[in-house]
py3Dmol code that shows the C-alpha trace and the ligand (Angstrom):
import py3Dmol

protein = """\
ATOM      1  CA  UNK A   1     -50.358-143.195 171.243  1.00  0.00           C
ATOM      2  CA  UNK A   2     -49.311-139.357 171.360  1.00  0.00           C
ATOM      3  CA  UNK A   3     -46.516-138.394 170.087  1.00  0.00           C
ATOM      4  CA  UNK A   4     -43.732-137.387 171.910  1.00  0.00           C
ATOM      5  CA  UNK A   5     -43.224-133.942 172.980  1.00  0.00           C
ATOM      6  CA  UNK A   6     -39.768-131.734 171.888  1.00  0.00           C
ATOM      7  CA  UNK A   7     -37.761-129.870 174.627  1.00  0.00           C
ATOM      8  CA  UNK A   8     -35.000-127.441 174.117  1.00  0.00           C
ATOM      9  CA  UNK A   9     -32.373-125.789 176.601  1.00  0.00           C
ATOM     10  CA  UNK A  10     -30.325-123.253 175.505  1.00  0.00           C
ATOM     11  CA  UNK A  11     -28.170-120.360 176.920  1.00  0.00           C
ATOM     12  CA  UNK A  12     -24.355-118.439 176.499  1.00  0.00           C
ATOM     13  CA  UNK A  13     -21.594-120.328 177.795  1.00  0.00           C
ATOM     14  CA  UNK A  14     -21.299-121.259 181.436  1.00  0.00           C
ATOM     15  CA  UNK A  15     -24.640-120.322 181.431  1.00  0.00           C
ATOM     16  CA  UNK A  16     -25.481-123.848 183.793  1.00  0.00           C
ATOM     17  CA  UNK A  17     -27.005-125.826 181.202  1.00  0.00           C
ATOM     18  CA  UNK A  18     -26.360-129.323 182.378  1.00  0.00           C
ATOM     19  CA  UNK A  19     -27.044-128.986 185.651  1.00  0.00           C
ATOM     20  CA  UNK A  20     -30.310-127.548 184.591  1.00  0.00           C
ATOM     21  CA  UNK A  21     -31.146-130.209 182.479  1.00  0.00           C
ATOM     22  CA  UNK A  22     -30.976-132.876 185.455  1.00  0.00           C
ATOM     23  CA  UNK A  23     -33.507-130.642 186.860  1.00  0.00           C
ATOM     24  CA  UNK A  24     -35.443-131.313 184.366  1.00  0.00           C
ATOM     25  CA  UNK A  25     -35.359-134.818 183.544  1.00  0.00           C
ATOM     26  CA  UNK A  26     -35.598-135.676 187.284  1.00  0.00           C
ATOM     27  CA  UNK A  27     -39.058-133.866 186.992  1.00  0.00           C
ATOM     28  CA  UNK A  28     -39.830-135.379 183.676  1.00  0.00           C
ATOM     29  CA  UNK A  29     -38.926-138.711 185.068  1.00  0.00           C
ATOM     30  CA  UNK A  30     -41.291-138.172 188.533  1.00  0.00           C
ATOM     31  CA  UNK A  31     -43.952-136.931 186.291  1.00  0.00           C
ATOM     32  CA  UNK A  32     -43.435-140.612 184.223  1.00  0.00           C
ATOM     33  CA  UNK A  33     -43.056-138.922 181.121  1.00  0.00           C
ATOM     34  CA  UNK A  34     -40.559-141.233 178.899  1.00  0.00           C
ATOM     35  CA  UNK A  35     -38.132-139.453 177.262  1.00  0.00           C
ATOM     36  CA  UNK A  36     -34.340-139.277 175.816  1.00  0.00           C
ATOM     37  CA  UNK A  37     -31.887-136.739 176.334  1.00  0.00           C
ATOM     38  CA  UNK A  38     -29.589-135.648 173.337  1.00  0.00           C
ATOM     39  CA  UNK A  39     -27.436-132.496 172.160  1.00  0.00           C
ATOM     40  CA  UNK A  40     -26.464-130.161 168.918  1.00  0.00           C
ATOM     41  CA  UNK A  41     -24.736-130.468 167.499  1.00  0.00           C
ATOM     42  CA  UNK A  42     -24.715-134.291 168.156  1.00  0.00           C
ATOM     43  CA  UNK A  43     -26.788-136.800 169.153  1.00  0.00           C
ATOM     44  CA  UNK A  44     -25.609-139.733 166.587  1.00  0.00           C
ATOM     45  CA  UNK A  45     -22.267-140.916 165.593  1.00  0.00           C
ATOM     46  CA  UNK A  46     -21.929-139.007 162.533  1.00  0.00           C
ATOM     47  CA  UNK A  47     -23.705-135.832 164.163  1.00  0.00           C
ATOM     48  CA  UNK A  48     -21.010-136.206 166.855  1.00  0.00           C
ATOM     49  CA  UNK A  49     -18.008-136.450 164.696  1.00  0.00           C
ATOM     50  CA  UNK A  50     -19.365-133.590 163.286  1.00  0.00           C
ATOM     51  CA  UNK A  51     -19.243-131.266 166.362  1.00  0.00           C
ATOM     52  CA  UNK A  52     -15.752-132.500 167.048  1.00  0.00           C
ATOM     53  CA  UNK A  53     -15.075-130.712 163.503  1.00  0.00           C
ATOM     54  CA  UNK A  54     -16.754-127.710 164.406  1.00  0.00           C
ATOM     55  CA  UNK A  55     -15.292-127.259 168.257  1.00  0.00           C
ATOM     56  CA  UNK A  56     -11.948-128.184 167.904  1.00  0.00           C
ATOM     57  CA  UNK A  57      -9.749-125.565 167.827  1.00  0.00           C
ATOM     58  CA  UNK A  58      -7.723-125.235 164.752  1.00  0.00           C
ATOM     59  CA  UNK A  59      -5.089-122.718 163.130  1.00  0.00           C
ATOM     60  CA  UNK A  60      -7.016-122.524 159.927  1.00  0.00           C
ATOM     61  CA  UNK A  61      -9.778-119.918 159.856  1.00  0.00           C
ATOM     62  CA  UNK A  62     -13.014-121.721 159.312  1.00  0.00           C
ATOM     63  CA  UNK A  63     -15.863-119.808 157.121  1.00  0.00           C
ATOM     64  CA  UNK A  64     -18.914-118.773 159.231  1.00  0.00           C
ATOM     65  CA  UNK A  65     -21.010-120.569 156.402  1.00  0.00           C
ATOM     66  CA  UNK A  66     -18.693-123.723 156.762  1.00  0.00           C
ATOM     67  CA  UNK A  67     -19.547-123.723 160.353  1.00  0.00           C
ATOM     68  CA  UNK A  68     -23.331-122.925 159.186  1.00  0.00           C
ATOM     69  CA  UNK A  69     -23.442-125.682 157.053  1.00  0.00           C
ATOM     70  CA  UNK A  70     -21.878-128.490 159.856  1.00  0.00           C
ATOM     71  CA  UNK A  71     -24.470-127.238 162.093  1.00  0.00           C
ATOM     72  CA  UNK A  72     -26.825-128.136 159.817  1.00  0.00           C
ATOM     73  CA  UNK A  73     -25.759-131.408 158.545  1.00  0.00           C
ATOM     74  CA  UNK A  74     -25.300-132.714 161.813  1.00  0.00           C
ATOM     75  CA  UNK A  75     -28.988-131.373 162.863  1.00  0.00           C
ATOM     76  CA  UNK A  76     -30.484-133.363 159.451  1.00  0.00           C
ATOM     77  CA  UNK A  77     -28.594-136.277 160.786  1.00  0.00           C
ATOM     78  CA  UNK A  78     -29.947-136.172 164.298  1.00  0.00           C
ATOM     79  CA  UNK A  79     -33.563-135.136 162.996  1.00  0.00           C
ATOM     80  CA  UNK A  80     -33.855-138.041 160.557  1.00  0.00           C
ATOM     81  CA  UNK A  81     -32.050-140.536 162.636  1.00  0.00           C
ATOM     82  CA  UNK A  82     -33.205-139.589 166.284  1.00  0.00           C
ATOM     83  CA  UNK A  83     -35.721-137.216 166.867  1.00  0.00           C
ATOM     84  CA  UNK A  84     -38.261-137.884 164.907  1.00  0.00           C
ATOM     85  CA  UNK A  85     -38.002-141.311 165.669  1.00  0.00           C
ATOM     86  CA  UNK A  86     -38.181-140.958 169.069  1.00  0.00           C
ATOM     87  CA  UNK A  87     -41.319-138.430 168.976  1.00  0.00           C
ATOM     88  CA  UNK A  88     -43.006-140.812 166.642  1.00  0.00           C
ATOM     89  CA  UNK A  89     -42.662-143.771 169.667  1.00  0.00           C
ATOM     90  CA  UNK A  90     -44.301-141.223 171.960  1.00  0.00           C
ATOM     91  CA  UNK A  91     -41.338-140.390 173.667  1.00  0.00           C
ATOM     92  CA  UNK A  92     -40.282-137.434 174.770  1.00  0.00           C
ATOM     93  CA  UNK A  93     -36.951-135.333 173.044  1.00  0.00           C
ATOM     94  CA  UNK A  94     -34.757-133.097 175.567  1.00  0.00           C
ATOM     95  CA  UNK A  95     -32.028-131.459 173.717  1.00  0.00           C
ATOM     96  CA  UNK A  96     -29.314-129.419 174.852  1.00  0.00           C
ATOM     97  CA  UNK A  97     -29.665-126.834 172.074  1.00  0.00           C
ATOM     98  CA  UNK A  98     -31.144-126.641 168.685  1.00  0.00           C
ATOM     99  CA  UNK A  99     -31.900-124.032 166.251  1.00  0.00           C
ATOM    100  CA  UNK A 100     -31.646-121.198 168.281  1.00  0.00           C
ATOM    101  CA  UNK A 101     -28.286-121.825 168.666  1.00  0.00           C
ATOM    102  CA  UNK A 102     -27.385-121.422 164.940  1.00  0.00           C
ATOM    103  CA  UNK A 103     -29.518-118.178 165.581  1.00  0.00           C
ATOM    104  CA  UNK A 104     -27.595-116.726 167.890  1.00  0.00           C
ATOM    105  CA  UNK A 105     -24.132-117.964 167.328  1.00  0.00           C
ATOM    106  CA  UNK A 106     -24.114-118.092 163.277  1.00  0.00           C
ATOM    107  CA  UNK A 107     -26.321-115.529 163.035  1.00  0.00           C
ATOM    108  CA  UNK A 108     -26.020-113.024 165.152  1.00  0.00           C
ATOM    109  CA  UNK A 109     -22.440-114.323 166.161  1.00  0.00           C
ATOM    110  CA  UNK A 110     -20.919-114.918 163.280  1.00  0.00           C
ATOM    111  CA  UNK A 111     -22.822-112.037 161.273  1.00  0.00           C
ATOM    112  CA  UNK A 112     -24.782-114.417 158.753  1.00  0.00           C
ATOM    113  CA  UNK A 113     -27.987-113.082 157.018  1.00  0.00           C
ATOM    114  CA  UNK A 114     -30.896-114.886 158.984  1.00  0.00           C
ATOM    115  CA  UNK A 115     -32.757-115.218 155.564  1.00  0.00           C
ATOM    116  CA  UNK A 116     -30.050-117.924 154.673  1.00  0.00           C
ATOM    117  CA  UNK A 117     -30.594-119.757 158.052  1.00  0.00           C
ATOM    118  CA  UNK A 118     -34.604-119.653 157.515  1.00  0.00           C
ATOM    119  CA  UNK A 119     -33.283-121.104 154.327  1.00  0.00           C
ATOM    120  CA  UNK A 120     -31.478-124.159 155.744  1.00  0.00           C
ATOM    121  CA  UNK A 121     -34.042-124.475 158.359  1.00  0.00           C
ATOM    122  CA  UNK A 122     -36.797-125.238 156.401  1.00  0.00           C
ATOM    123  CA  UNK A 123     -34.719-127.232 154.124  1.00  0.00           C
ATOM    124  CA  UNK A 124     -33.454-129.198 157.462  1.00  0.00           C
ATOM    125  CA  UNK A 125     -36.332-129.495 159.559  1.00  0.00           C
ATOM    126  CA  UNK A 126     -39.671-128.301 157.572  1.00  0.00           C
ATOM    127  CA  UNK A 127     -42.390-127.112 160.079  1.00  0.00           C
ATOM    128  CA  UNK A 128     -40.663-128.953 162.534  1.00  0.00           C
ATOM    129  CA  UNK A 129     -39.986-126.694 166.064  1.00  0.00           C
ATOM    130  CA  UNK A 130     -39.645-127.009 169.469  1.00  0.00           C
ATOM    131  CA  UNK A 131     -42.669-127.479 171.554  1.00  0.00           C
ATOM    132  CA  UNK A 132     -41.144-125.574 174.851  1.00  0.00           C
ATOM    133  CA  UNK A 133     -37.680-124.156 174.848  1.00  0.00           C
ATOM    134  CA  UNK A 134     -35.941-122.763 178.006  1.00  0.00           C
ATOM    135  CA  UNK A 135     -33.231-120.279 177.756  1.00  0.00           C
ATOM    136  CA  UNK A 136     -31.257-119.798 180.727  1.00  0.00           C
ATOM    137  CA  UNK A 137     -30.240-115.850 180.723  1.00  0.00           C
ATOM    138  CA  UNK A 138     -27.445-114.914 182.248  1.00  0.00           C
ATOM    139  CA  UNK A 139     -24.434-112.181 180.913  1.00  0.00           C
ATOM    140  CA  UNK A 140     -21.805-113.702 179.505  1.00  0.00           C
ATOM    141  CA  UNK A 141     -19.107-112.074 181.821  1.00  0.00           C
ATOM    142  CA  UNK A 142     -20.528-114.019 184.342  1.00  0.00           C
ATOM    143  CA  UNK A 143     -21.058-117.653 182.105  1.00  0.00           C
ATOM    144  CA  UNK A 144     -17.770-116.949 180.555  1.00  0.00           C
ATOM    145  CA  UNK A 145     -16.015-116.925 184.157  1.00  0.00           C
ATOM    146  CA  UNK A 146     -17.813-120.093 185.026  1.00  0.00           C
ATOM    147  CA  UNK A 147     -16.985-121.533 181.909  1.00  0.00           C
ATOM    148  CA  UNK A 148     -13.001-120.562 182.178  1.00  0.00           C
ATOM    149  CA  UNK A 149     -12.794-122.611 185.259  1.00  0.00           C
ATOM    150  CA  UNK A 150     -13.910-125.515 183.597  1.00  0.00           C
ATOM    151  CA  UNK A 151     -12.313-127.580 180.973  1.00  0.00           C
ATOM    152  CA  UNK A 152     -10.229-126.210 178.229  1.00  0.00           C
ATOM    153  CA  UNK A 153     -12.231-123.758 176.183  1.00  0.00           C
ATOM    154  CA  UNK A 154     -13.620-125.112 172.515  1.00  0.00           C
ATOM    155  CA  UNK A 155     -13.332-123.173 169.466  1.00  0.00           C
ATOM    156  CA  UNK A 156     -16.320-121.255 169.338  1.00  0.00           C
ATOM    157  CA  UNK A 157     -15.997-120.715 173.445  1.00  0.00           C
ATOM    158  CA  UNK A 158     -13.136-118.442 172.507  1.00  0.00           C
ATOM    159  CA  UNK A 159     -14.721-116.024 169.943  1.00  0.00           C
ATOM    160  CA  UNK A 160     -14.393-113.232 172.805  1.00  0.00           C
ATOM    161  CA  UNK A 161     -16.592-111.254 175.152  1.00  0.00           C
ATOM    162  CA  UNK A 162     -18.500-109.023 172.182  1.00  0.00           C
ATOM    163  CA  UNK A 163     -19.337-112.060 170.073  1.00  0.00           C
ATOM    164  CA  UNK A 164     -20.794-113.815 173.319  1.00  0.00           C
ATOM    165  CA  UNK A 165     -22.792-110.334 174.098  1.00  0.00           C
ATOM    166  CA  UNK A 166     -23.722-110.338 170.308  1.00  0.00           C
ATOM    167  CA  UNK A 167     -25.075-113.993 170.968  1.00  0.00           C
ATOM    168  CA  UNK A 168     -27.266-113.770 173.818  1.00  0.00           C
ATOM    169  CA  UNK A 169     -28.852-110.437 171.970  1.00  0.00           C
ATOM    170  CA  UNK A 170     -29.414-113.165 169.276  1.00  0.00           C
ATOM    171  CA  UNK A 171     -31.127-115.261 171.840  1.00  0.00           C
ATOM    172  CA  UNK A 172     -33.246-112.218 173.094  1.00  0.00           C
ATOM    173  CA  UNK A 173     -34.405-111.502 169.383  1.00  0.00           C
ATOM    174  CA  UNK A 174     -35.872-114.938 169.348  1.00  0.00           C
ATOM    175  CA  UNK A 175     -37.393-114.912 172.705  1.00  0.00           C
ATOM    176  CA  UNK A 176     -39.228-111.681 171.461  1.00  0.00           C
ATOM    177  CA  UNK A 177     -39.995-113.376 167.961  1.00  0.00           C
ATOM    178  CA  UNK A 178     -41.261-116.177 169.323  1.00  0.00           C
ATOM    179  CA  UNK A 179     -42.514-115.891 172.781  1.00  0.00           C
ATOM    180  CA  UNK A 180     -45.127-118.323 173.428  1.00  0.00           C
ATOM    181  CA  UNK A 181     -42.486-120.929 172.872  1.00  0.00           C
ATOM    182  CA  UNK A 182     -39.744-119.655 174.952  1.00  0.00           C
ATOM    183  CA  UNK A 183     -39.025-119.559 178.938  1.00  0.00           C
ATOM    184  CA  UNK A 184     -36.462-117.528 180.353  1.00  0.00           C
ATOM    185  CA  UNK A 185     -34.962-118.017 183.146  1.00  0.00           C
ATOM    186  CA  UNK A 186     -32.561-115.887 184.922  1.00  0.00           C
ATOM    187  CA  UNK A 187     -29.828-117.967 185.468  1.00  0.00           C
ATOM    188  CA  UNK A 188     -27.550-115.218 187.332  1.00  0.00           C
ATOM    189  CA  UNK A 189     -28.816-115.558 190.568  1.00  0.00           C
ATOM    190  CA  UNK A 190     -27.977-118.699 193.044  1.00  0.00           C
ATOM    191  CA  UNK A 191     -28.263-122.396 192.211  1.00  0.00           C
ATOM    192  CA  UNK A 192     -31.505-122.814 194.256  1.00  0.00           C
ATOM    193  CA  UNK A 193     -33.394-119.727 192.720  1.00  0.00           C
ATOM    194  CA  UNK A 194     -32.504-120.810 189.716  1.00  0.00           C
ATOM    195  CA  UNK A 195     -33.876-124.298 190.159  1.00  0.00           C
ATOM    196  CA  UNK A 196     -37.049-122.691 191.835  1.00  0.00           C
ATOM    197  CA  UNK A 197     -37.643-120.785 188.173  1.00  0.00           C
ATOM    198  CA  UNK A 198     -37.348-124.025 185.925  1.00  0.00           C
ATOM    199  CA  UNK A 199     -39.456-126.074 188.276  1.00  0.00           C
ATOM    200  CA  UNK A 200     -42.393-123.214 188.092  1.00  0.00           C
ATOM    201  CA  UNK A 201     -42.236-122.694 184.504  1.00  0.00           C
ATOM    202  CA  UNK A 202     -42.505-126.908 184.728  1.00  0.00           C
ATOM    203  CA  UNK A 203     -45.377-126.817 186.408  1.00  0.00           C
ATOM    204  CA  UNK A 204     -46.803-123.962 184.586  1.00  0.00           C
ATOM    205  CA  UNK A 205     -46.105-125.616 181.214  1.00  0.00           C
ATOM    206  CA  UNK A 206     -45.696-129.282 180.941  1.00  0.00           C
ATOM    207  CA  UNK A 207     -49.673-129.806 181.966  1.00  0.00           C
ATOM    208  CA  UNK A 208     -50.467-128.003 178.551  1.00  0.00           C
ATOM    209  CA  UNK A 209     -48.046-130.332 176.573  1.00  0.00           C
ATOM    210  CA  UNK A 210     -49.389-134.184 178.033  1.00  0.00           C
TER     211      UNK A 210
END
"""
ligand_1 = """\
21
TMP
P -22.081 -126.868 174.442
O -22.554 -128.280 174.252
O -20.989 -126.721 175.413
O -23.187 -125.922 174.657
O -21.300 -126.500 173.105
C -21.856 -126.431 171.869
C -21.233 -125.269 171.172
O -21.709 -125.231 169.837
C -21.579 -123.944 171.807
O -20.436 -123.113 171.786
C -22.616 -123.368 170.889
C -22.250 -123.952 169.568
N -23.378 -124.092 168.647
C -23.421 -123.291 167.527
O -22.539 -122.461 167.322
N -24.480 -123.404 166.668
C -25.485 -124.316 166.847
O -26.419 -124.391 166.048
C -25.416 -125.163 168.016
C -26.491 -126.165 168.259
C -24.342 -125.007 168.871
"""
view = py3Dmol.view(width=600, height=400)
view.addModel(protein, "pdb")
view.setStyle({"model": 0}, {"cartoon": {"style": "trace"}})
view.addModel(ligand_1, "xyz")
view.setStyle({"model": 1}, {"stick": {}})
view.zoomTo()
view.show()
């Protein structure tokens, strides 16, 4: 049996993530590829108690290594107890953000040293990385409007315009660190063109992963 392939979304806020992701497991799902869809942090019971720690909003200041070090025990959490189970049964991982998130937010967010996130990283996960990650690209004026019409705004959603500019420059660092993992998207442009991108960098990519 082969073992089960690992997908990543990520973006800013408001960026159109989840509607994005039902693009992509309907085409997973029409392409009968088996697979689970999850989130970070999250994806277990503990993991998920532990992002309701780190979104709520709260009076008390919380540490950018605090918040560096949730992040990370709720990603050992879902790596030990989900992913890597799932991958070993052959089936396939879709996650709504990963480690490029701690990247961008903690990292270039937040202002903490990447060599202490490589750190944790390899601690956390080993060699293990994404197969194919697609980051949706869009500036966060325009995900951060989208996003204040929405529900009320977590803790890290209201960090401010500079530290969401500051994290999607984090996100662009990656893309050009890494960029036969990554697909961007533009994701400022209408619902349907948008679509049109994923399903071409689908078809372009998911072929090379079976
Ligand atoms: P979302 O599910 O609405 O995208 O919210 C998750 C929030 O958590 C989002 O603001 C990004 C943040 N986050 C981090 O700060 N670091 C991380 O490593 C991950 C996975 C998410």
């Amino acid at each position: 049996m082969n073992r089960g392939k690992f997908i990543t979304l990520e973006g800013v806020e408001g960026v159109g993530k989840s509607t994005n992701l039902s693009y992509l497991t309907d085409y997973l799902a029409a392409a009968n590829i088996p697979f689970v869809v999850t989130r970070e942090p999250g994806g277990t019971p503990l993991a998920e108690e532990i992002r309701a720690m780190v979104l709520a909003p709260r009076d008390e200041p919380v540490a950018p290594l605090a918040e560096l070090l949730m992040v990370f025990a709720a990603r050992a959490q879902h790596i030990e107890q989900f992913i890597v189970p799932h991958l070993d049964a052959g089936t396939w991982v879709v996650s709504d953000r990963f480690t490029d998130a701690t990247y961008a937010y903690q990292g270039c967010g937040r202002g903490i040293d990447t060599a202490a996130i490589l750190e944790l990283e390899r601690l956390v996960q080993g060699a293990m990385q994404p197969d194919l990650t697609l980051y949706l690209d869009c500036p966060p004026e325009i995900g951060m409007a989208r996003a204040d019409a929405r529900a009320a705004l977590d803790r890290i959603e209201t960090a401010g315009m500079d530290f969401m500019n500051r994290v999607r420059a984090g996100y662009l660092a990656r893309i050009s660190q890494y960029p036969q993992r990554f697909v961007t998207i533009d994701a400022s442009v209408a619902l349907p063109q948008v679509k049109a991108q994923l399903i071409a960098a689908l078809d372009a990519r998911i072929g090379s992963l079976l």
